[in-house]
C-alpha positions in Angstrom: 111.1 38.1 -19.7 108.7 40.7 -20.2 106.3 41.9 -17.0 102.9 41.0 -17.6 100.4 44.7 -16.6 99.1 43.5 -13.4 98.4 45.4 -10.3 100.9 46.6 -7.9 102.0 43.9 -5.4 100.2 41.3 -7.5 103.1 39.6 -9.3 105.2 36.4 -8.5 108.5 35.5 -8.9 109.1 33.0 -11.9 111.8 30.7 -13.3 112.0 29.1 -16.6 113.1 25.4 -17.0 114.3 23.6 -20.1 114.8 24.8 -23.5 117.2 25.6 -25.7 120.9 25.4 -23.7 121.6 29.0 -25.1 118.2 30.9 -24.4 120.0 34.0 -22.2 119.8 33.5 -18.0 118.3 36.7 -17.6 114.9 35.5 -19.4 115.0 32.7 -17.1 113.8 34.2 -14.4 111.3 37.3 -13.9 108.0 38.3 -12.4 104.6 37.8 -14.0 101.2 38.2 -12.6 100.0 35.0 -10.7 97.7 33.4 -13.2 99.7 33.5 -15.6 99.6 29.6 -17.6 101.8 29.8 -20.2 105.3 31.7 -21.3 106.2 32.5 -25.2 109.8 33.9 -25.5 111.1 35.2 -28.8 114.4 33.0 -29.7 116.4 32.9 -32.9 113.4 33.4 -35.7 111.1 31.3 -33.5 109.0 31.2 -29.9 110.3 29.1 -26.6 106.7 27.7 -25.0 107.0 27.3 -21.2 103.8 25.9 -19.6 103.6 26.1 -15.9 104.5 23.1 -13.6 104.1 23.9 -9.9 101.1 26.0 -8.3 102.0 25.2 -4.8 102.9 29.0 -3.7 106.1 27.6 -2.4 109.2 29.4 -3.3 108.8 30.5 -7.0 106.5 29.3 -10.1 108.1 26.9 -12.4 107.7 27.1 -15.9 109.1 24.4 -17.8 110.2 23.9 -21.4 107.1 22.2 -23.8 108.0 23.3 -27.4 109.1 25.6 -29.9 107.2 26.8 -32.7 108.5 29.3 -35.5 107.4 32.8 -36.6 104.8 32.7 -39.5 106.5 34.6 -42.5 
């Protein structure tokens, strides 16, 4: 998972949920600036949406699996 350019001290700690069962661990979790709705990973020719699912502040943002879409050719 890619860092979104935010300013220092400003991002939050993020997990992805759902998905494909062989997206890698390591993009499943990550730090991206707080308002931050939705997650597009590149997988296998194609994109992984995550949209967000908890805003509480709680412990880590939750991401969670909505669709994939493919890459235009």
């Amino acid at each position: 998972m890619s860092q979104v350019p935010s300013m220092p001290g400003s991002l939050v700690e993020v997990i992805l949920e759902g998905g494909p069962s062989d997206l890698p661990a390591d993009l499943r979790a990550g730090r991206l600036a707080p308002d931050t709705e939705e997650v597009k990973i590149p997988h296998y020719g194609g994109y992984e949406h995550f949209e967000r699912a908890t805003a509480d502040g709680a412990g880590p943002v939750v991401f969670r699996w909505t669709r994939r879409t493919r890459v235009a050719e």
